[in-house]
N, C-alpha and C positions, 0 to 999 in steps of 0.2 A: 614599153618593154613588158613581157608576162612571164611571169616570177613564179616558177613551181615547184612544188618539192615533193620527190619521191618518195614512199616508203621503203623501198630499197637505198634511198639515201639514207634515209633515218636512219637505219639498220645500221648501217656502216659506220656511222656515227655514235651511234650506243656502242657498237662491240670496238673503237676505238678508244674510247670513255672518254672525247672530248665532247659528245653532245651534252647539253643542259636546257633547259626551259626559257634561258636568257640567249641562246645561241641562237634559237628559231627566229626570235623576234626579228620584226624587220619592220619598218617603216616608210612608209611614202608620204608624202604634203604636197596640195597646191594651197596658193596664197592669193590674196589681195592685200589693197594698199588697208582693210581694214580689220582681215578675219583669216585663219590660216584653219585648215581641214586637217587632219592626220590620221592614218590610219596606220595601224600597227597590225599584221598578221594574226602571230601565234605567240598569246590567246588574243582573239580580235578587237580591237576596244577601236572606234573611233572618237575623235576629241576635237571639237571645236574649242578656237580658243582668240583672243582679240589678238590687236598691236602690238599689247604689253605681254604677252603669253599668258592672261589670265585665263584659265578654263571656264569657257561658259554652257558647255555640253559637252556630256562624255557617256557612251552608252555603259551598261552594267550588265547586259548577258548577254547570251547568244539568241537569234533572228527563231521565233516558236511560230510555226502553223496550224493549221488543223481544218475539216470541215462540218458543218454542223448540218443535217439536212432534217426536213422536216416543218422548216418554223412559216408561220403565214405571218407574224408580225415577230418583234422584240420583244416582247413577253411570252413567248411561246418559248420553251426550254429544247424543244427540239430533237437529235439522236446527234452526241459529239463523238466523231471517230480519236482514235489515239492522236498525241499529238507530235506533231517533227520537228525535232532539235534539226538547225545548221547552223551547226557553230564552229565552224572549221571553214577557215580560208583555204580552199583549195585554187585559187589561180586569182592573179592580184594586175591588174594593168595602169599605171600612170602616166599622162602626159604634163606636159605644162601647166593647164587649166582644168584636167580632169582626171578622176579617178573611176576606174572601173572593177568590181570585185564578184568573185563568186564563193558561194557558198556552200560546205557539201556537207553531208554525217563524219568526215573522216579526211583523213590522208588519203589521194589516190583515188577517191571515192566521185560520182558522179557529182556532177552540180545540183542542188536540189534552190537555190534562189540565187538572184545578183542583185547589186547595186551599182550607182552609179551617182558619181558625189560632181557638182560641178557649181562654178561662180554665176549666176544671172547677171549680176553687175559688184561694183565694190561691197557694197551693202549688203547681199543677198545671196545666198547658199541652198545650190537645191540638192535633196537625196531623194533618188528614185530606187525605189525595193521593190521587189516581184519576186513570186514564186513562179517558177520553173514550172514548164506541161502540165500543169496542175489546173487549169478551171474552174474548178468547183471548189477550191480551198476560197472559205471565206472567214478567216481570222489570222489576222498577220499581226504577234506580239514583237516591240523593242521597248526595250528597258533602258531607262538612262538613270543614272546617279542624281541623288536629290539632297543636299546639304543642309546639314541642321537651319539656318538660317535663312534659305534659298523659298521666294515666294514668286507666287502665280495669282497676276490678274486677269480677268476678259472673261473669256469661254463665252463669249454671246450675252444675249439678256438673265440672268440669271437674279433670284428673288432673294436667296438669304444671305450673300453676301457678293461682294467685288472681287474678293479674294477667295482662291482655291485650298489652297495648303490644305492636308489632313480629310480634303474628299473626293468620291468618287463621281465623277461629273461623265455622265453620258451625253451624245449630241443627236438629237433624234425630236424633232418640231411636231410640235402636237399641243392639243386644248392644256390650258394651263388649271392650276388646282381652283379648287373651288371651296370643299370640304374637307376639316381636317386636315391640313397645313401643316407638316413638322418638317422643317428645316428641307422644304422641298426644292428639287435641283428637275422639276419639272421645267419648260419653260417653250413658248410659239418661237422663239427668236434664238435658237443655238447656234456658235461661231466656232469652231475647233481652233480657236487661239488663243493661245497667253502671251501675257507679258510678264518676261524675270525682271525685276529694276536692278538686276547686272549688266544688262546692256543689250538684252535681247528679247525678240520675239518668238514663236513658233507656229506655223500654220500645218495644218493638217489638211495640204489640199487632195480633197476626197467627197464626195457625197454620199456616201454610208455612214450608216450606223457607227458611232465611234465610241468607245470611254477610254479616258483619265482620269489613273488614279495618284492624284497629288500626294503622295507619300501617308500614304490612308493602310492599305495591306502591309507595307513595310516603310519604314520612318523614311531610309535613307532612299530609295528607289521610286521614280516617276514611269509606272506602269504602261503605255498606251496601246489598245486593241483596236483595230481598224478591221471592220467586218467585209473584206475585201482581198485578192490575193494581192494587189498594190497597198503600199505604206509609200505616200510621196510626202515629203514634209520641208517646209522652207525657211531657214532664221533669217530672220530680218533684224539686223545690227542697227544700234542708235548710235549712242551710247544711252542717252538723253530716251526716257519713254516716251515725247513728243515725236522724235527724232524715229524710235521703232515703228510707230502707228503713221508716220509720214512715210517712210519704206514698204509697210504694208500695205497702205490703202493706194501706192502707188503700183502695186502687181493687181489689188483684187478691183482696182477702182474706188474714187471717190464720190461723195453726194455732192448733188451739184445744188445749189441753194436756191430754195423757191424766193416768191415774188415778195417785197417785203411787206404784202398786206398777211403774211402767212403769221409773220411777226405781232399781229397786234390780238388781242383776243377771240374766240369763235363761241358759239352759245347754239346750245343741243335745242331742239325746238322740235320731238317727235311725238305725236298727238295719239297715236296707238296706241303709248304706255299709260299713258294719261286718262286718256276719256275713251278708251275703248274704239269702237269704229266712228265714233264724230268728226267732228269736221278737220279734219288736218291745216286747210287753208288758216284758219282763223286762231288756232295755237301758234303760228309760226308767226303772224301780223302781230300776236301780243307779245310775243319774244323780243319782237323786233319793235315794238312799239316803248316797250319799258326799257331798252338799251339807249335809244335813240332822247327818249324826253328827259332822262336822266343822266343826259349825255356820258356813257358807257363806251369809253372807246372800241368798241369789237369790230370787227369786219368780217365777220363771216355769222352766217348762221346755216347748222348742218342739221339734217333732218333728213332720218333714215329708214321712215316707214312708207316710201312713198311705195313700194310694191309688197307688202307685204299681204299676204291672204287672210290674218285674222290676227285680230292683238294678241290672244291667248298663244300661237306657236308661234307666233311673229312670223318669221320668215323659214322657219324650219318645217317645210310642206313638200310630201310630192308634187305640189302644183306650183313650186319657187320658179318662176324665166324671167326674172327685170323687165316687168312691164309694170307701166304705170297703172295705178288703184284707182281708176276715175272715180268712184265711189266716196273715197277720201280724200280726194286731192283734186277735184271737179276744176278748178282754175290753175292748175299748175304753174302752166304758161306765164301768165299775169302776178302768179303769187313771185315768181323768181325777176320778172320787171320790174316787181313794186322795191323788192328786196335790193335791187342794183341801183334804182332810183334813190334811198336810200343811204347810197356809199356801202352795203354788204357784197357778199361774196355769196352765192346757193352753193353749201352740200350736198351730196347723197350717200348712196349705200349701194354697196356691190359685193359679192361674195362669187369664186367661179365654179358654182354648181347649179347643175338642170334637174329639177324634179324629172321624175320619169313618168310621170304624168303630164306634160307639156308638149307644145308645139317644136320647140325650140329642144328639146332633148332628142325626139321623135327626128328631127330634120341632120343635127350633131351625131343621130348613130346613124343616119343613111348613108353621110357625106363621108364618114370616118373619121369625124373632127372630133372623138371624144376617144377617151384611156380605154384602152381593150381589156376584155379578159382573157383568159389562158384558150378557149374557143373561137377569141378573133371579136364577140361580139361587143357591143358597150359595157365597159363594166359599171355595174352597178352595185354601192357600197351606201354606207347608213353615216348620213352626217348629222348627229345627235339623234335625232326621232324622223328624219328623213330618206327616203331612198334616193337617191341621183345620182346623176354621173356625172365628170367634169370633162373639159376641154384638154387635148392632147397639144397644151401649149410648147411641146418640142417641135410641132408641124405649124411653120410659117403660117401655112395656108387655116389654120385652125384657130389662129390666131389673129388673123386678118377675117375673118368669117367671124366669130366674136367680137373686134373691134366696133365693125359695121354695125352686127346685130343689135347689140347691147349698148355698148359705151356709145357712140354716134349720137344712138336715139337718145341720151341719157344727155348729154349735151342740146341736141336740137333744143331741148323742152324748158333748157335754163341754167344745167348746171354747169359748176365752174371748177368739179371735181366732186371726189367723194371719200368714206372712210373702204377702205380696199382691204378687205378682213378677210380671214380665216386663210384656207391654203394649205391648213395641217391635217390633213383626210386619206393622201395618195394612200389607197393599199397598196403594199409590198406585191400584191401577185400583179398589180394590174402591169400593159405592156404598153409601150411606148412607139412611135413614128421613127425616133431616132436609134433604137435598138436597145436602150435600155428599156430595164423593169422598174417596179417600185421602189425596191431596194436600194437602185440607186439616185430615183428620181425625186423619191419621198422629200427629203430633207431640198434639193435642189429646187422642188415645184414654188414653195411661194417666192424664189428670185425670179423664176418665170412668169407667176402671174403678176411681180409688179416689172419685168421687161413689158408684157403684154399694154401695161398701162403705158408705159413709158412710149413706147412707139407711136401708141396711138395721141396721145397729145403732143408728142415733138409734129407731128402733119399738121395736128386739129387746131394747135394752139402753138404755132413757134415763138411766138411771145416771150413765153414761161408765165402765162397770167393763168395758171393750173395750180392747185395742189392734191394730192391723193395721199392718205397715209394709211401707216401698215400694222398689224398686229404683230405677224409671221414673217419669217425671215431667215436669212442662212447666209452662207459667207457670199459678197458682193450686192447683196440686196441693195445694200447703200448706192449703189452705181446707180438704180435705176429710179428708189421712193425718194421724195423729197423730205416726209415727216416719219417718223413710228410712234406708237404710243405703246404703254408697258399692257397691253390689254385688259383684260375683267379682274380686278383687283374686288373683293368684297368691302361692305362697307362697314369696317369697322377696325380694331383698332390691333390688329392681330399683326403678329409679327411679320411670316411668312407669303400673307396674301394682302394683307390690308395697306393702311396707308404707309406703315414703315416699310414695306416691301420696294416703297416706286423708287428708293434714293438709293439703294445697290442695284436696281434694276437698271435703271441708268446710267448707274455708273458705271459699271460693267458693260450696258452696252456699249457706250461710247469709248472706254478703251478700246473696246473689239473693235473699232470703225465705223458705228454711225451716231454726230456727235447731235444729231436735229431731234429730241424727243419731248413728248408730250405725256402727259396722264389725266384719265378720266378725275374731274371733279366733280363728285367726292367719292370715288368707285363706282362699281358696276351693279354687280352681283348683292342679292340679299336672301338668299336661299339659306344659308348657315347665319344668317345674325338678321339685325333689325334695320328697318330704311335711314339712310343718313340721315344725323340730327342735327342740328344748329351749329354746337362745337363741334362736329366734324366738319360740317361743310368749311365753320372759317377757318381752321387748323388747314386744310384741305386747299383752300385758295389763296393761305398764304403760299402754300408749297407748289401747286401749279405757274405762280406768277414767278417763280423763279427757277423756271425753267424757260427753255426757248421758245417752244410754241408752248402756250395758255387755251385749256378750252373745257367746258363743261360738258357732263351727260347724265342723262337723268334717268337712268338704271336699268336693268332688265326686267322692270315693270310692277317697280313699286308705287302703289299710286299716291302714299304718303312721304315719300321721299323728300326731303326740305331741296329745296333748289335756288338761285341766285337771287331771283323775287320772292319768295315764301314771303319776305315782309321788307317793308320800308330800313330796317337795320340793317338787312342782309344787303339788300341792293347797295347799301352806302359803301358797306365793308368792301366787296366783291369791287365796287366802282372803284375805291382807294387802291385795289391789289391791282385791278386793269392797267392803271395808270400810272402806276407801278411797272408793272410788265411793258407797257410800251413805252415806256420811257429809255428802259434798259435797252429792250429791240433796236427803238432809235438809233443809241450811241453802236449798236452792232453793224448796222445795215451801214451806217454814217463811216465808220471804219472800213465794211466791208470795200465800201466804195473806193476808199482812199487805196487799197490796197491793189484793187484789180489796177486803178489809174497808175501807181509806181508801179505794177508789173507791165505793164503797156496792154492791158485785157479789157 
């Protein structure tokens, strides 16, 4: 039925004197067996609330837009035109199972946004907002009520804390900090989700630019801007926080669980950091030598300069295309047979950008398999000290042309997977195969580049005797990586970036939905402090061995770095924590098993 009210009715109503502000009200609900919706007209307030009619969301002002033009990234402040209130229910329609509403300046007044409230299943509650003939509005504000007591977990991987409350959390995937760290809400892996432990979750399904602000501006109020003319957002009812992130990861997908050698230790073994351009073969045999005689349970060893063009940029070259460094790696072949001989697993390294100096860049902008600029051509953007372009992983075919080129070859040679980095580069201007821009692809690109991986080993390797892990990441990633790790943490002992950073890092991820993570031991980075020392490394591998996957690396190229062999101690300590860690692994995989067999999987 659609519900209207004139302003000639008002009239008639005031000049009777029986209107009042309580007469307008009017209400509609649908329901489940778990969550009931309500929305109230005039003044609009919708109210989620459970079983028991507790309120687990209620918004707190009327629906603000605006357009901002100008900006080439998120730090750009750009030109804000005025901004539009509709806060006026001008036409209300309910069925059984759904609600539909519009929204205008006024009584009487055009439609200027609508909504549209409906059930997914018991569990799960979707609102769909839009701004009206409007295109180019790309800030869509709702305000919800935030109680003194009321807390938010998740928001993706996030460094200084699991918990929200009291800040402004932006969702926008990019290089993590490095320098100068204060209570930074920078981060590769952003989620637009929380969890209230009232019983509920919230997703922000969208791939723009986002913030919340956790009752940061005003105590009582939960801010959120979606840079976007859509605001679509989803509760997913527990009650139980297991119960939410089980409802959730059942709309955005779950991680599906590598092989359980993924479980037992991995050991960095990259010869560029170390010894400059020498021999790569013969760092990785002592990696592998000193694990093995000192019986080290590990099973993998990763080593990721096999293409690299010079220790000094590493891999940050206009001449970067994933080809083998015969130079440094003259037996490749044979180094990754001796390795599986052995009982290891071969890593590599993969990033998806082409120098523009390359064969492989050169061949991606003829074909049109790579991100265009605003003229149609390749765009070409700066990824740290490099120029390249990337693959226009929204086009199948661009993806299947990269599978082949790259990964294919990267298997033929030995490996059995790789660390699958970076992904937080998209410019905002560049364009897309499937009609989006970077605005809205930015944040969504590195779920793409680990779909990319994902496809190409469910062919290569049906098995699942693969693993690939991720830095970058955004909502569903988990559907497709098997591992993450919390990226370049520095090494040392700082709040924000260092070693205390990785245990909010994770935790917060894995509320968000991906519960399989790693951390470099004993960090990455040593640009702002000095090379891991001894008591970090072991402080450091206690704390990796209790996590789910376990795995060292030996830094962005300190060449005094203490590492798991630095000395006969170390090796001991590091051997006690492996076997440690696979023990635990054991009794998981041993469970997991028991669990697929009573479900009949």
């Amino acid at each position: 039925m659609i519900k209207k009210i004139s302003a000639a009715a008002v009239t008639v109503l005031i000049l009777c004197g029986i209107f009042s502000h309580n007469a307008l009200a009017e209400t509609v609900s649908i329901r489940s067996a778990k969550l009931t919706a309500q929305v109230q007209s005039h003044p609009f307030v919708m109210r989620i609330t459970d079983s028991s009619g507790a309120t687990l969301l209620e918004t707190a002002d009327v629906i603000r837009f605006t357009t901002v033009r100008g900006q080439k990234s998120p730090s750009d402040k750009g030109r804000e035109e005025p901004w539009t209130e509709a806060g006026t229910v001008v036409a209300l329609r309910d069925s059984k199972d759904r609600i539909e509403i519009e929204f205008g300046a006024g009584i009487n007044q055009p439609s200027l946004a609508q909504a549209a409230i409906y059930f997914m299943n018991e569990n799960s509650l979707r609102v769909e907002c839009r701004v009206l003939n409007k295109p180019e509005v790309n800030r869509l504000v709702i305000k919800f009520k935030s109680g003194p007591d009321e807390k938010y977990f998740g928001m993706g991987e996030r460094f200084a804390s699991a918990e929200q409350r009291g800040k402004r959390i932006y969702n926008w995937t990019e290089e993590g900090c490095v320098i100068g760290c204060k209570d930074t809400i920078k981060t590769y892996f952003p989620v637009p989700f929380f969890l209230n432990p009232s019983g509920y979750g919230f997703l922000l399904d969208d791939t723009h630019y986002s913030e919340f602000d956790f009752a940061k501006a005003k105590s009582d109020v939960l801010e959120i801007t979606n840079w976007n003319n859509k605001f679509n957002f989803i509760i997913f009812y527990g009650p139980k926080p297991l119960q939410v992130i089980e409802n959730m990861t059942a709309y955005t997908g779950r991680v599906k669980i590598p092989p359980e050698w993924a479980f037992a230790p991995w050991v960095s073994a990259t010869a560029a950091k170390l010894q400059g351009t020498k021999d790569g073969p013969s760092h990785v045999r002592k990696v592998m030598n000193d694990c093995r005689r000192n019986q080290i349970p590990a099973s993998a060893v990763w080593s990721e300069d096999w293409v690299w063009v010079n220790p000094v940029l590493m891999i940050y070259s206009d001449k970067i295309e994933w080809k083998l460094n015969r130079q440094r790696y003259r037996d490749y072949e044979q180094l990754a047979k001796d390795l599986h001989e052995q009982g290891f697993k071969f890593l590599s390294y993969f990033a998806p950008y082409l120098g523009v100096k390359t064969s492989g860049f050169k061949e991606g902008a003829e074909k049109g398999f790579l991100a265009k600029d605003n003229e149609g051509k390749a765009a070409v953007f700066h990824w740290l000290v490099a120029r390249v372009g990337e693959p226009d992983l929204t086009n199948p075919e661009a993806r299947e042309w990269w599978q082949k080129n790259f990964f294919q070859k990267s298997v033929d040679l030995g490996a059995d997977g790789w660390m699958h980095d970076f992904s937080e580069y998209t410019p905002a201007s560049a364009k897309f195969s499937d009609g989006r821009d970077g605005w809205a692809v930015h944040n969504d690109y590195p779920r793409l580049w680990d779909m990319t991986a994902r496809e190409f080993f469910e062919k290569a390797r049906p098995d699942n005797d693969f693993v690939f892990f991720i830095r970058a990441g955004y909502t569903g990633s988990w559907k497709y990586a098997p591992v993450m790790w919390t990226g370049d943490q520095n090494m040392n002992w700082e709040k924000f970036d260092g070693i205390p950073s990785v245990i909010p890092a994770l935790n917060s991820a894995g509320i968000s939905g991906f519960p399989i993570g790693a951390t470099d031991i004993a960090g990455y980075h040593c640009v702002a402090s000095s090379p891991t020392d001894k008591e970090l490394f072991f402080r450091w591998t206690q704390l990796g061995a209790l996590h789910p996957v376990m795995r060292t690396h030996e830094s962005s190229g300190c060449t005094n770095n203490w590492l798991f062999n630095s000395d006969q101690e170390t090796l001991m300590h590091f051997k006690k924590y492996a076997a440690l860690h696979t023990r635990s692994s054991r009794i998981f995989t041993r469970s997991r098993t028991r669990l697929r067999t009573a479900a009949g999987r």
